[in-house]
Every structure is written in structure tokens, then in C-alpha cells.
N, C-alpha and C positions, 0 to 999 in steps of 0.2 A: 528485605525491602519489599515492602507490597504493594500491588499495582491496584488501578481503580476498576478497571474491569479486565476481561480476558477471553477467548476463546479455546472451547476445551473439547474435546473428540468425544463424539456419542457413539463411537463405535471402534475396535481397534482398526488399524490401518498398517497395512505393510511397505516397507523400503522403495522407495520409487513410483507408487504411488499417488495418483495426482488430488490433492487433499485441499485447492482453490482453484479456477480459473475465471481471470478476470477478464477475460478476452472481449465477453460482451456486458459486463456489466460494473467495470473499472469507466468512469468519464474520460474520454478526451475532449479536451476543450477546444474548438477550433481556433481562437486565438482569444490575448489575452481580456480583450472587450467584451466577451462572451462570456467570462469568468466572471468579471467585476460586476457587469450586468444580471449575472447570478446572485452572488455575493451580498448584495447590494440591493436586492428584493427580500432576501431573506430578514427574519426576527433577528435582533440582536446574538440571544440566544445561540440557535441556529446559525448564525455568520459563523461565530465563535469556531461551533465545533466542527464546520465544515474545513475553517483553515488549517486546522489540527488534521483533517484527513486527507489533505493534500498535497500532493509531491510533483516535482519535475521528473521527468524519466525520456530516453531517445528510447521511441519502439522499434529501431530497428539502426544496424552499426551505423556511424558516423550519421544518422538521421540529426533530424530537428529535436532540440529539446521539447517536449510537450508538459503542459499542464497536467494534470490526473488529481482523480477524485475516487475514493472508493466510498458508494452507498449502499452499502452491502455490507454481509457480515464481515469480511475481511478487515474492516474498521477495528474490528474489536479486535486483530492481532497484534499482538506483544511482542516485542524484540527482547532474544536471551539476553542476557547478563554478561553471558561466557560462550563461549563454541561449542564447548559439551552442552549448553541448555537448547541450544538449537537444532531443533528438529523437522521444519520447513525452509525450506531456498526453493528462488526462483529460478527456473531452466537456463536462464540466463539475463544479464541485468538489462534486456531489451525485453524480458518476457512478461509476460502477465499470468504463467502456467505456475503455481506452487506445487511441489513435489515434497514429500517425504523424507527427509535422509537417511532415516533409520525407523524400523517399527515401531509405532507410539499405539500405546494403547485406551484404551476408552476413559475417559477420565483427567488423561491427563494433559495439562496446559498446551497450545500449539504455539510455538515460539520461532521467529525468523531472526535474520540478518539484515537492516533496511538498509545498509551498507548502498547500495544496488540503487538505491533513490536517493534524488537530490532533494533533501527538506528545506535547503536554504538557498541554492543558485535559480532563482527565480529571474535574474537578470540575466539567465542563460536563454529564456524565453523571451518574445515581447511584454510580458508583464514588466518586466523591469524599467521599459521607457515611460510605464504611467504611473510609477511609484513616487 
């Protein structure tokens, strides 16, 4: 199955690892009117593939669900197929830190688990009361 784009290690990287951090440059959205007010200036185009890069995620246990946006290259990461394909996870599903799980070497595809993000519970956010 082939994908449309991908992100791929220009360098080898060892086990553990920290191989993204989104900490400052993943969007939080401060609430869902701030999104739409986004969204909604944007080109067509651009709307498009901004909803494609967005997820709900709590940054912290029993936290608020949040909006999130990656504008950055982490866009371009692919979820394995299979558990063996997977080679990045997040520190945990509050985190924004991408780790390593095993030595990936230069070249080769960086693949996660978005297991961890919510791509469809948007009514878990106030986005859902303007839908």
C-alpha cells in the first residue's frame, strides 16, 4: 500500500531517542472559535489539509480535551501498518515528545501509532457544540 508522502531520518537515530518534540510548535487552540476563525480565513485548499492535520488530545491526565494542529514537519508522519512497522511513540498519550522505540537508521521511513490522538471525538472539545 503506498502512501502520498512521508517522513524519513537523514540521519541514524538510536533507541530512546527523542526524534520530534512538539511541545512548542504543535497548536493548541484556545477554544473551539479560535479554530474555526482559523479555518475559515484560510484557501480552500489550505482548509482542506489543515483538518487532515488535526487531532483532539488531553495534554495532561484527566485534563480538557484540546484541539491540536501540527505545522511542522511532523505533518508528514505516517502511521505503521503493523507494530513491527512502528518505530516512534509518544512518551505518553498526554505528550507531545516522540521517542524512538528501536534504532532506525538513515533512510528509513519514521512511522508511529496515532492510537494516542483522537482524530474523530471532536465533541469531546467545544468544537462539537458549533458543528
Amino acid at each position: 500500500m503506498g502512501r502520498r508522502r512521508g517522513l524519513f531520518a537523514s540521519r541514524d537515530m538510536r533507541k530512546g531517542e527523542v526524534v520530534h518534540d512538539g511541545t512548542d510548535s504543535d497548536v493548541v487552540f484556545p477554544d473551539a472559535m479560535a479554530y474555526r476563525r482559523f479555518v475559515f480565513a484560510l484557501p480552500r485548499k489550505a482548509a482542506c489539509d489543515i483538518t487532515e492535520w488535526t487531532w483532539a488530545q488531553r495534554l495532561e491526565q484527566n485534563g480538557p480535551m484540546k484541539i491540536m494542529l501540527a505545522i511542522n514537519i511532523s505533518a508528514m508522519l505516517n502511521t505503521g501498518l503493523t507494530p513491527e512497522e512502528v518505530n516512534v511513540l509518544p512518551e505518553s498519550s498526554t505528550s507531545q515528545l516522540y521517542y524512538a522505540t528501536r534504532d532506525i537508521k538513515r533512510g528509513e521511513e519514521i512511522l508511529t501509532d496515532s492510537n494516542f490522538r483522537d482524530w474523530t471525538n471532536f465533541a469531546a472539545t467545544d468544537l462539537g457544540m458549533y458543528m
